[in-house]
C-alpha positions as CSV (number, residue, x, y, z in Angstrom):
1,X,-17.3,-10.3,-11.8
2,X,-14.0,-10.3,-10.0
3,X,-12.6,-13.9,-8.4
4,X,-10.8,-14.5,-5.2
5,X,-8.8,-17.6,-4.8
6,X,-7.8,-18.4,-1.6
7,X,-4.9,-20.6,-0.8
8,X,-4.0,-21.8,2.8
9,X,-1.5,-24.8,1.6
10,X,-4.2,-27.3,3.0
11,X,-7.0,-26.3,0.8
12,X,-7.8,-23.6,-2.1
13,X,-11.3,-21.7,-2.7
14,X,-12.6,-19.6,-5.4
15,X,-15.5,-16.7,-4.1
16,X,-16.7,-14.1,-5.3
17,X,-14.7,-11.0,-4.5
18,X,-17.5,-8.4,-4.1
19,X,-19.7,-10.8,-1.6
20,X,-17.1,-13.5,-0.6
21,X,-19.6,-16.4,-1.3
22,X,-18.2,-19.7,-2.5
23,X,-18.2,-20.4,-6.2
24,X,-17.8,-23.8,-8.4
25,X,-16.1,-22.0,-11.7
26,X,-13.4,-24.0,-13.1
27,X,-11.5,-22.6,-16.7
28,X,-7.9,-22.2,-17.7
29,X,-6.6,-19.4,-16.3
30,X,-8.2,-20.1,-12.9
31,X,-6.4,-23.5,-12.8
32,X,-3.3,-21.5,-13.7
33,X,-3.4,-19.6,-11.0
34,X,-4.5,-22.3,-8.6
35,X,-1.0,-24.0,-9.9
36,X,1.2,-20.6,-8.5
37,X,-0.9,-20.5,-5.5
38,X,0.4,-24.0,-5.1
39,X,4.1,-23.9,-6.3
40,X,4.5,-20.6,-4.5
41,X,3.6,-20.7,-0.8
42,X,3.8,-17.7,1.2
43,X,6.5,-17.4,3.7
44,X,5.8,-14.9,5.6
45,X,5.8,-11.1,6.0
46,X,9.2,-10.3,7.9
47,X,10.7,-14.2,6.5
48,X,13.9,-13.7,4.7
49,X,12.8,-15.1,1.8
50,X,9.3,-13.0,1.6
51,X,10.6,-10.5,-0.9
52,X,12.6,-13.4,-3.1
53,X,8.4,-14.9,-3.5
54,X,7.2,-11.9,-4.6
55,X,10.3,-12.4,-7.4
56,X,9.6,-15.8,-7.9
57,X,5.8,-15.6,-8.0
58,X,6.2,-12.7,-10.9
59,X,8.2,-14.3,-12.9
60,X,6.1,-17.5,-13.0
61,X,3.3,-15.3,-14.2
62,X,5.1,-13.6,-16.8
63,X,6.0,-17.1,-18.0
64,X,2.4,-18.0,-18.3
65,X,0.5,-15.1,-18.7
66,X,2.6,-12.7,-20.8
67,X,1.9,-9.3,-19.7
68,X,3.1,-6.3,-20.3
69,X,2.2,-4.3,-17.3
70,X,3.5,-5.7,-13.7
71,X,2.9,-3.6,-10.8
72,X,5.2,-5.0,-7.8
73,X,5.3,-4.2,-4.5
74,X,8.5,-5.7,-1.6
75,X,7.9,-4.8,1.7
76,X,9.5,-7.5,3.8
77,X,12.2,-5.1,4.8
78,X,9.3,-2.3,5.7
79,X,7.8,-4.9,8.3
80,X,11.3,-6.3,9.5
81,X,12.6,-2.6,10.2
82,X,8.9,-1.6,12.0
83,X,8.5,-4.2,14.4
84,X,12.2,-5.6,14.7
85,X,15.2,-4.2,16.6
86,X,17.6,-4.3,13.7
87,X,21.2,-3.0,14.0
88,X,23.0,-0.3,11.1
89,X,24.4,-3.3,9.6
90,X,21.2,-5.8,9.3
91,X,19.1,-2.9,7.6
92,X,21.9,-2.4,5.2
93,X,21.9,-6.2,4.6
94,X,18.2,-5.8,3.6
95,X,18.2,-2.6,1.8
96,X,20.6,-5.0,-0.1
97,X,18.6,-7.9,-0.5
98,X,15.8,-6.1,-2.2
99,X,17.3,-4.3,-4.5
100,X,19.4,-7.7,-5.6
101,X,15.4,-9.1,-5.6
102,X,14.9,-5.8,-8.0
103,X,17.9,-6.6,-10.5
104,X,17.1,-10.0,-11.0
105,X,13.3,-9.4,-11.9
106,X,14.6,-7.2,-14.8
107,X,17.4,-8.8,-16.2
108,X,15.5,-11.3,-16.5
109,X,12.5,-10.0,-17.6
110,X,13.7,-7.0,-19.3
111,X,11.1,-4.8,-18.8
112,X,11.5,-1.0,-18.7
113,X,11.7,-1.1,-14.7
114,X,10.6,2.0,-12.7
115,X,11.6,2.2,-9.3
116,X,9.9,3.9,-6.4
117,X,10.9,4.2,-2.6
118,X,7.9,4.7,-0.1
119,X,10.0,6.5,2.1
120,X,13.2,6.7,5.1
121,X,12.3,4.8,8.4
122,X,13.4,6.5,11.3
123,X,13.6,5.5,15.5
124,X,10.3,5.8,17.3
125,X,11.4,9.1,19.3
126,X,7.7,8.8,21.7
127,X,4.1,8.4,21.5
128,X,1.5,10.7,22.2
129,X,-1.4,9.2,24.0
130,X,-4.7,10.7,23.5
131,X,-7.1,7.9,25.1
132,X,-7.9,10.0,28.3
133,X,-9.9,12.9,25.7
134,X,-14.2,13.3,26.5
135,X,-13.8,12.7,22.9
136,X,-12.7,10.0,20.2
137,X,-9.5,9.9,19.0
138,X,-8.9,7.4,15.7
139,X,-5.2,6.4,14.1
140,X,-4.9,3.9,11.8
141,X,-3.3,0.2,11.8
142,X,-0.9,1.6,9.6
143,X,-0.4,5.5,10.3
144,X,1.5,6.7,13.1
145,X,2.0,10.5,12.3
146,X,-2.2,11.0,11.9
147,X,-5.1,10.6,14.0
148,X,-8.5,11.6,13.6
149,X,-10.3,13.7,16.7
150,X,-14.4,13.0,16.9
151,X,-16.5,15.4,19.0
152,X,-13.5,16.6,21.3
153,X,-14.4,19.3,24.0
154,X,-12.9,22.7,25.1
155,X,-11.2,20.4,27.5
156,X,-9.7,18.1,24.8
157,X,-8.7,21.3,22.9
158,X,-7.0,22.8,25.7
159,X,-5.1,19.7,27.0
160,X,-4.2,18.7,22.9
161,X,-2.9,22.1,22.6
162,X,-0.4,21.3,25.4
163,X,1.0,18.5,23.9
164,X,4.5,19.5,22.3
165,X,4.8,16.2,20.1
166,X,1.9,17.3,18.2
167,X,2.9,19.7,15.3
168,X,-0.3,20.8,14.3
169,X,-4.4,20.7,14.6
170,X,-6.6,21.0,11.7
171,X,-10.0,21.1,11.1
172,X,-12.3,19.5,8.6
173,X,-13.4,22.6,7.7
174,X,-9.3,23.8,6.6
175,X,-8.9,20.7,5.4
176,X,-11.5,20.7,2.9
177,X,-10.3,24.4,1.6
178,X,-6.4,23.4,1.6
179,X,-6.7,20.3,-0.6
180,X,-10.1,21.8,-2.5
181,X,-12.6,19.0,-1.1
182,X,-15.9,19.2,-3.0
183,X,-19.2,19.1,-0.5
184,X,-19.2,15.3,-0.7
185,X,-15.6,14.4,0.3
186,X,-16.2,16.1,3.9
187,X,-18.7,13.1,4.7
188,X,-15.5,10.9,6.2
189,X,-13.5,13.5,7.5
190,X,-13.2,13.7,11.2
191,X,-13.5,16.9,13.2
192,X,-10.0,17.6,13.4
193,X,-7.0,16.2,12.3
194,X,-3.8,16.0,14.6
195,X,-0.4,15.4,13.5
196,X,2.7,14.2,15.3
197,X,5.9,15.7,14.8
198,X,8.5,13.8,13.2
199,X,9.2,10.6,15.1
200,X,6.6,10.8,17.4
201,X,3.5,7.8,16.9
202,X,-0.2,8.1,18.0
203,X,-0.6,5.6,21.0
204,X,-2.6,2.5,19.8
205,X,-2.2,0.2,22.8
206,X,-4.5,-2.5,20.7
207,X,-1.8,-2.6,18.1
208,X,1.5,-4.0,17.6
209,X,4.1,-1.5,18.9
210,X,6.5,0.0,16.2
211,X,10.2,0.8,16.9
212,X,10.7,2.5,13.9
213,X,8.3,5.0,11.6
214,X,8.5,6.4,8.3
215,X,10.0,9.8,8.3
216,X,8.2,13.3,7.3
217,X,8.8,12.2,3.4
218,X,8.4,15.6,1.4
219,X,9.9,13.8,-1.0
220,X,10.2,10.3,-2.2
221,X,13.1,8.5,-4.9
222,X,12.0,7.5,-8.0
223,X,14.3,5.8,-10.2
224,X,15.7,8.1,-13.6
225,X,14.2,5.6,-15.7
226,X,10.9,7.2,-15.2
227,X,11.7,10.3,-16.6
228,X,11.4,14.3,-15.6
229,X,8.5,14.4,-12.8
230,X,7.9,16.5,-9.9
231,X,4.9,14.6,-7.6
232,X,4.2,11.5,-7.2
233,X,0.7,11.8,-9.0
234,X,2.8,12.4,-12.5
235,X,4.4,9.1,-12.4
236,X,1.0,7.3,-13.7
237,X,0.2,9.2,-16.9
238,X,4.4,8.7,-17.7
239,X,4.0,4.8,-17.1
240,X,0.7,4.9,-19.6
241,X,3.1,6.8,-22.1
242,X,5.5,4.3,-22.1
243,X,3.0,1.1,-22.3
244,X,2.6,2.2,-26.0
245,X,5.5,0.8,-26.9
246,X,7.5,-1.1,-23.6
247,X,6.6,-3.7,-21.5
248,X,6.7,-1.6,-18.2
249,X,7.4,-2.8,-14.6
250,X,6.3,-0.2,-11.4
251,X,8.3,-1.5,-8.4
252,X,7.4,-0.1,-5.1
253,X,10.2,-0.5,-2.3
254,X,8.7,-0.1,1.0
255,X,11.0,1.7,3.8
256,X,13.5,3.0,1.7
257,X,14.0,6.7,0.8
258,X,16.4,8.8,-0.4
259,X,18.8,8.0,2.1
260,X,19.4,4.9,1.0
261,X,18.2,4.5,-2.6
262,X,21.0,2.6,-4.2
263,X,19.7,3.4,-7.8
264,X,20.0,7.2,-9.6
265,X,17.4,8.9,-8.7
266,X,14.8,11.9,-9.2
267,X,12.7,13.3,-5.7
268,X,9.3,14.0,-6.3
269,X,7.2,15.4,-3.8
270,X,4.8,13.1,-1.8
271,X,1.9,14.7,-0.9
272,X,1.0,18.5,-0.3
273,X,2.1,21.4,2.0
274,X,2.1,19.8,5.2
275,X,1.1,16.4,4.4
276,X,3.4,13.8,3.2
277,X,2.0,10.0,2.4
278,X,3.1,7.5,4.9
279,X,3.5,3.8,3.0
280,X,-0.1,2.8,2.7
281,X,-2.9,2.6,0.6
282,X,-3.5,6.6,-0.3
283,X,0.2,6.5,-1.1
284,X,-0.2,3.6,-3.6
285,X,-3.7,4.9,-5.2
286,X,-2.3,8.7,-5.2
287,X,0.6,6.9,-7.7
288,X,-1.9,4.8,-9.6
289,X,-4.8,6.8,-10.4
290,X,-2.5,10.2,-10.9
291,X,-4.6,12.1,-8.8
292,X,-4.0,12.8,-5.0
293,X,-6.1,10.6,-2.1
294,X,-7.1,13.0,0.5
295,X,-10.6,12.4,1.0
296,X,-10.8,8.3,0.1
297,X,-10.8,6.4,3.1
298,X,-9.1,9.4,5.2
299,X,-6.9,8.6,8.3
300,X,-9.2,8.9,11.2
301,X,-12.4,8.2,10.0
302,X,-15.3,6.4,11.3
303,X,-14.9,3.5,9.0
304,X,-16.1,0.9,11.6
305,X,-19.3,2.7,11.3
306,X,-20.0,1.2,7.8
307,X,-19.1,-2.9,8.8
308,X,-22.0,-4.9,9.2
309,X,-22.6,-8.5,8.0
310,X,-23.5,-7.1,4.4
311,X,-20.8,-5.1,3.9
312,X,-19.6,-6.1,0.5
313,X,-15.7,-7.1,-0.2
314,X,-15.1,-8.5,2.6
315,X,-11.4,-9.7,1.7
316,X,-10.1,-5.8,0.9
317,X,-9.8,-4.4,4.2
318,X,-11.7,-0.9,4.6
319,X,-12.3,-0.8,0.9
320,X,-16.1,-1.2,0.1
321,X,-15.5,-1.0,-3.5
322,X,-12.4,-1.8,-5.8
323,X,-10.9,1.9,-7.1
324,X,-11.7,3.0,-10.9
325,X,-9.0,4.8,-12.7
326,X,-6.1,2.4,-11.6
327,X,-3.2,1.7,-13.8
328,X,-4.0,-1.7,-14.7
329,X,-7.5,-0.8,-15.0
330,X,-6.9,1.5,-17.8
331,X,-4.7,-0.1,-19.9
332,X,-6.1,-2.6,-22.7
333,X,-3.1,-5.1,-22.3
334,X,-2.4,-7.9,-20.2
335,X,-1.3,-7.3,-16.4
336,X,-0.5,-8.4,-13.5
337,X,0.3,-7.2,-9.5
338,X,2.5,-9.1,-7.2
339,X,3.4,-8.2,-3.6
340,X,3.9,-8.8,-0.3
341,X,1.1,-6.0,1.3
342,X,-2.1,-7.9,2.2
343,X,-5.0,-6.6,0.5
344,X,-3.0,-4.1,-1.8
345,X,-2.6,-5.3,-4.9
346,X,-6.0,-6.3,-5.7
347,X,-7.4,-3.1,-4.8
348,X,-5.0,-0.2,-6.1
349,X,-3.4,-1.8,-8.9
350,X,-6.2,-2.3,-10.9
351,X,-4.5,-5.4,-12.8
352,X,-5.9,-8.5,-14.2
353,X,-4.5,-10.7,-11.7
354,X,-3.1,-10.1,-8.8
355,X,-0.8,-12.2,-6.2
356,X,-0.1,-11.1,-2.8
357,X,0.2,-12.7,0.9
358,X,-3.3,-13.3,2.9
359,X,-2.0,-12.2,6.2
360,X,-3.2,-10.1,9.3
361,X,-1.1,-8.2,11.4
362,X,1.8,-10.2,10.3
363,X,0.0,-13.7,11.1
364,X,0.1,-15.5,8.1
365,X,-2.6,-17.4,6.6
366,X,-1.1,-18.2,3.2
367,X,-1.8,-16.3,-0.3
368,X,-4.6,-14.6,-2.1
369,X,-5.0,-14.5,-6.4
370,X,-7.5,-11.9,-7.6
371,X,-9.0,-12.0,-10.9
372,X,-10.7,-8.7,-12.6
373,X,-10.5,-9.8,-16.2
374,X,-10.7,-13.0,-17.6
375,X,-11.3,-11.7,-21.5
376,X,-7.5,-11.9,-22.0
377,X,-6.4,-15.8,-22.5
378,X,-3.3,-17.3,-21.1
379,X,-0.3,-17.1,-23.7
């Protein structure tokens, strides 16, 4: 059974992850983890010091726990450059402050440090508005280059195809042949997918409004230390080489591509063909489980469809389930995840424990400790 502990600063709760009822259980490492939760308060998603708590928090761990596997994850630069008018100068200042975030966790840990850049930001150009269609057009919270079209007409076709912003139109049924979809993986897909040429955001008047979006990313940086690799799906079985005989940190920077990757680097591609991973949770699962995320929880989809008062995991966003095959979830030794991406690190990391904020739309309602394993004692 996995345990969620919930901290708000006033109060703390342990549930049950899967059905997020209340539970009385009470041992050592769960009291450890109540003490982080408590030392370590969460500032906020686009506060200064959001990315120096994801630091902080890890290295407490690592002080109690002893691992040998940390997955992190910064993004407070990813949310301040998305949502905040930020001059040349105050992006630089942050692209700085991570990375000094970045050499601090390993000299002082002195793990074998992999780093990996989600991708350049670039200006919001314009947004394509498809809410007058007969049909149903879906984008994600979190995707502004993909939207999902549900029972459109020869109308919607016609007026779509008129649209210059939109690079291209694909069916389900393409889909399924150009990324080799068996008969189940079709069940999520919408109709058609559209896709927005570079700068250019889906309309989600609901939302908050970006004013910068990640970029086309063929390619992403990944840090030398990693080794040869060409995609971004040969990074997991390279990290489960090196466990055998490192302690290994995976750092994810969020926002930052190979522009502005300080470190030496290697590109490898992100995605396939056409389709290039915006930061989000395919991204992050595509580099964990080593296999690409075309068909889980697909951009567009009908998710809604499947949220009743049942539905279990009700702390893990649109996930229904926790992923198998994860990085932490395959390997035998201690681990743990840290970051600042609500509802990520519990569910594509795969780790023993995992830290990260407990916010919404960039309201924060303090921190979130996950446990999958509780057969490895505290050192």
């Amino acid at each position: 059974m996995s345990l969620a502990i919930v901290d708000v600063r006033e109060w703390q709760n342990v549930l049950d992850l899967r059905t997020g009822k209340k539970r009385d259980d009470d041992t050592p490492l769960i009291r450890m983890i109540k003490s982080v939760l408590t030392k370590h308060p969460y500032p906020g998603d686009i506060d200064a010091k959001s990315n120096r708590w994801v630091t902080d928090t890890s290295l407490d761990l690592i002080d109690k726990y002893d691992p040998s596997f940390v997955f992190l994850s910064y993004t407070q630069q990813y949310f301040s450059m998305r949502f905040t008018q930020l001059t040349k100068a105050e992006r630089q200042q942050m692209c700085d402050a991570v990375f000094a975030e970045v050499d601090r966790f390993s000299k002082e840990t002195g793990f074998l440090t992999i780093v990996i850049g989600t991708g350049d930001m670039i200006p919001v150009v314009g947004e394509i508005d498809l809410s007058r269609l007969d049909g149903l057009a879906i984008n994600s919270q979190w995707s502004t280059r993909y939207a999902g079209l549900h029972g459109i007409s020869d109308k919607d076709k016609k007026y779509i195809g008129n649209i210059a912003e939109i690079e291209r139109v694909v069916s389900k049924a393409e889909f399924m042949s150009l990324f080799k979809g068996a008969p189940g993986d079709a069940k999520l897909l919408p109709d058609f997918l559209a896709v927005a040429r570079e700068g250019f955001s889906f309309k989600a008047p609901s939302l908050r409004r970006p004013v910068m979006i990640p970029a086309c990313n063929a390619f992403i940086p990944v840090s030398t230390t990693v080794g040869d690799v060409k995609s971004i799906i040969d990074i997991s079985q390279r990290i489960d080489g090196y466990l055998k005989n490192h302690k290994v940190a995976l750092i994810m920077v969020e926002g930052i591509g190979v522009k502005d990757f300080p470190l030496p680097y290697k590109r490898c591609s992100n995605g396939m063909g056409w389709y290039s991973y915006e930061a989000g949770s395919s991204q992050y699962l595509a580099l964990s489980t080593g296999k690409h995320q075309f068909f889980n929880y697909p951009i567009g989809s009908k998710d809604y469809m499947e949220d009743d008062e049942k539905a279990e995991y009700p702390f893990s966003g649109y996930f229904n389930t926790i992923p198998d095959n994860t990085l932490g979830s395959r390997f035998d030794g201690k681990s743990i995840a840290v970051g600042n991406r609500s509802m990520f690190m519990h569910t594509v990391t795969g780790t023993d424990i995992s830290y990260e904020c407990f916010a919404r739309n960039l309201y924060n309602q303090g921190c979130m400790a996950v446990i999958h394993r509780q057969n490895k004692l505290c050192k």
